[in-house]
Every structure is written in C-alpha cells, then in structure tokens.
GUROVO-345023 format. One record per residue: residue number from 1; residue in one letter; x, y negated, z negated of N, C-alpha, C in turn. Coordinates in steps of 0.1 Angstrom, whole numbers, padded with zeros to 4 digits. Example, Ala and Ser with C-alpha at 12.3 -4.5 7.8 and 13.67 -1.06 7.14 Angstrom:
BEGIN
{1,"A",{0132,0057,-0078},{0123,0045,-0078},{0132,0033,-0078}};
{2,"S",{0128,0022,-0071},{0137,0011,-0071},{0129,0000,-0079}};
! end
This chain:
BEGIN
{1,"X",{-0182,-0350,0267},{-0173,-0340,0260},{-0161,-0338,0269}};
{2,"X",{-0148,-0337,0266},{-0138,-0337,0270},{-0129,-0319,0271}};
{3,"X",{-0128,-0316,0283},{-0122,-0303,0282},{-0109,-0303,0283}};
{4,"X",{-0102,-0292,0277},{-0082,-0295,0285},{-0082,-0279,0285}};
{5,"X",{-0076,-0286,0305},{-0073,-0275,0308},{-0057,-0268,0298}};
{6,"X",{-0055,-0252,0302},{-0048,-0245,0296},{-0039,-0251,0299}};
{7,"X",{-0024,-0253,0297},{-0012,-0249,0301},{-0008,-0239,0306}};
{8,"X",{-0007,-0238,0323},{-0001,-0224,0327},{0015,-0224,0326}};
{9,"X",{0019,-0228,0318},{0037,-0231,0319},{0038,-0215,0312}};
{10,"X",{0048,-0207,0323},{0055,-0196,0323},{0062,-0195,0308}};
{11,"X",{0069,-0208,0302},{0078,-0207,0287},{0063,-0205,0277}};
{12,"X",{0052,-0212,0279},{0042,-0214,0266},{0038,-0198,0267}};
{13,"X",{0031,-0196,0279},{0030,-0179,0280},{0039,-0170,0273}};
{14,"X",{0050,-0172,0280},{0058,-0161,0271},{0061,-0163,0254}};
{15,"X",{0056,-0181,0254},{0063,-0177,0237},{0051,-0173,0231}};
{16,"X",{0036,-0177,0235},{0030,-0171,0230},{0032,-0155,0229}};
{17,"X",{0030,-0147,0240},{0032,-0133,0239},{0041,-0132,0231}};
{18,"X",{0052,-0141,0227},{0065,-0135,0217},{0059,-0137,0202}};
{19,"X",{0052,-0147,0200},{0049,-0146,0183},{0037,-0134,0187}};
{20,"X",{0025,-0135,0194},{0020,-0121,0192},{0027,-0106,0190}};
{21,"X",{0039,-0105,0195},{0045,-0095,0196},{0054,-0093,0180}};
{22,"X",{0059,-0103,0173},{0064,-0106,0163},{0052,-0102,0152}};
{23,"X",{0042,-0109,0153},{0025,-0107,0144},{0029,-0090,0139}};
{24,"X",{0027,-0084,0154},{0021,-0069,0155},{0033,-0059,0148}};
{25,"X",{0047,-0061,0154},{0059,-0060,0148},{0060,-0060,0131}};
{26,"X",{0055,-0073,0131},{0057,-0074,0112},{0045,-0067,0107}};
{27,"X",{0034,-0060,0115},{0020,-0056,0101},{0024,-0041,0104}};
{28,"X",{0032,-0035,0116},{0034,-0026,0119},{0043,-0018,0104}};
{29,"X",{0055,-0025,0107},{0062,-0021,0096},{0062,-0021,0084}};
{30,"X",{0055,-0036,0079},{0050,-0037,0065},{0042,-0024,0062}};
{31,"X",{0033,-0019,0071},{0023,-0010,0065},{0036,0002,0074}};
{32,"X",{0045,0009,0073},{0054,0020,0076},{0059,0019,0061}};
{33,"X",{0064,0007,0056},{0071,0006,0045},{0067,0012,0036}};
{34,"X",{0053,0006,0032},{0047,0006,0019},{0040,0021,0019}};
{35,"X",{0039,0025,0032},{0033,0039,0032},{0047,0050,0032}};
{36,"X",{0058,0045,0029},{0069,0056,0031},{0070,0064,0020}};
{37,"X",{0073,0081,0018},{0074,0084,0007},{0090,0080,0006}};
{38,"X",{0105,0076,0007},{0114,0069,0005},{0111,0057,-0003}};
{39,"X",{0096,0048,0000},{0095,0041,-0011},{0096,0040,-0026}};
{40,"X",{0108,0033,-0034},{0114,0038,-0046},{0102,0032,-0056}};
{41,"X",{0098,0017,-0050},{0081,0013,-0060},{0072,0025,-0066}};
{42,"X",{0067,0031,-0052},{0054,0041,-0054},{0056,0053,-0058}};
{43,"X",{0076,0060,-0055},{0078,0070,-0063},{0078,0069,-0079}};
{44,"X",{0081,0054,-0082},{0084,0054,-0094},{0070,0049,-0103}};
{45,"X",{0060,0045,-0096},{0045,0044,-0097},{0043,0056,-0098}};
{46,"X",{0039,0071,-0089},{0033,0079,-0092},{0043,0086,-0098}};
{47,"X",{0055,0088,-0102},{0062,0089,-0115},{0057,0092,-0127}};
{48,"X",{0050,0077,-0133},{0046,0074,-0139},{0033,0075,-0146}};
{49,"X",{0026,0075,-0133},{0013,0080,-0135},{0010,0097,-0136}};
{50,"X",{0022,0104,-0130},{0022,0119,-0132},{0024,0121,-0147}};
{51,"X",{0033,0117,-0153},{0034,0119,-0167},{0024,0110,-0179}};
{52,"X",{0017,0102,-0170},{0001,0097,-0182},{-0007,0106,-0184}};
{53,"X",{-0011,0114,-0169},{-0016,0121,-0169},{-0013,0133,-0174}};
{54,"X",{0001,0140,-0176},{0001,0149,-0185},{-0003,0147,-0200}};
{55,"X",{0002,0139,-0202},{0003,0134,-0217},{-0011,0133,-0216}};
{56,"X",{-0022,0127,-0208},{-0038,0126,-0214},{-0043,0137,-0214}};
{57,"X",{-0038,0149,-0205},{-0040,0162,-0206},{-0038,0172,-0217}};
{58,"X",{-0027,0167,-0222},{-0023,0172,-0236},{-0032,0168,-0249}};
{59,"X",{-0035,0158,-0248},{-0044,0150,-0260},{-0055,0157,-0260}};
{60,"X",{-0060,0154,-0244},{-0076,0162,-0244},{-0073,0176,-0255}};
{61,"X",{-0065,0185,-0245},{-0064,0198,-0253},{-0064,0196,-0266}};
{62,"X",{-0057,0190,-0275},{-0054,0189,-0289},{-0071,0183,-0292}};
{63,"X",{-0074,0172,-0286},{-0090,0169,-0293},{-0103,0182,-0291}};
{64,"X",{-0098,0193,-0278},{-0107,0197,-0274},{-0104,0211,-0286}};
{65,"X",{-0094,0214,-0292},{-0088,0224,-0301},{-0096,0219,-0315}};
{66,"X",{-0094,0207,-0318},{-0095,0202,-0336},{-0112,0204,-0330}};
{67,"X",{-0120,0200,-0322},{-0134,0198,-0325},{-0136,0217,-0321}};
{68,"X",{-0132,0226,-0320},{-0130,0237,-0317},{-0130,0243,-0335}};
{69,"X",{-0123,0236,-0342},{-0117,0239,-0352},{-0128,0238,-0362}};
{70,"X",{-0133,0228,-0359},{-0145,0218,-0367},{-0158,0229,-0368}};
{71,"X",{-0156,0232,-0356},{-0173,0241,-0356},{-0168,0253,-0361}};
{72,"X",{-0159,0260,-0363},{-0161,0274,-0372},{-0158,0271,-0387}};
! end
C-alpha cells in the first residue's frame, strides 16, 4: 500500500484555509440573505399568502353562515 505524505508547503496551507474561509463566508450569508426581512421574495411570498388566507377566511365564514342558514 502506498502512502503520501502531506504537503507542508506554507502557499497549499494557506490556500486551503482560504477556500475554507470562502465555503463558511458564502453559507454564512446565503442563509443572512434568505433569512432577511428586507428580503423582497419572502415579503412578497408572505404577501401573498396573507391575503389567501384572508380570502379562505372569508369563504369559511360565508360556508359556515349558508349551513347556519340551512338548519333553521
């Protein structure tokens, strides 16, 4: 079986540490992004979903009134 040793070269070290530090950098932010309320996506997502939800709130009332209506 054949082993290899590491490369202790001072440039591979550091560039490694630099893409790890780039990795951490990019998942940091991505997830600051996507969690911002500034985000215009998710405002306009829950936007959207605020007013389904009214509207299915309204319906209910109106179905929960006519079967209301039905029984007297």
């Amino acid at each position: 079986m054949t082993f290899y040793d590491f490369p202790s070269s001072p440039i591979l070290i550091i560039s490694a540490l630099s893409i790890a530090v780039v990795i951490a950098v990019f998942v940091v932010s991505y997830q600051k992004y996507f969690n911002s309320p500034e985000n215009k996506e998710i405002a306009k997502k829950k936007k959207g979903l605020i007013k389904e939800k009214k509207e299915l709130n309204e319906r209910l009332e109106q179905i929960e009134q006519d079967l209301h209506n039905l029984g007297n």
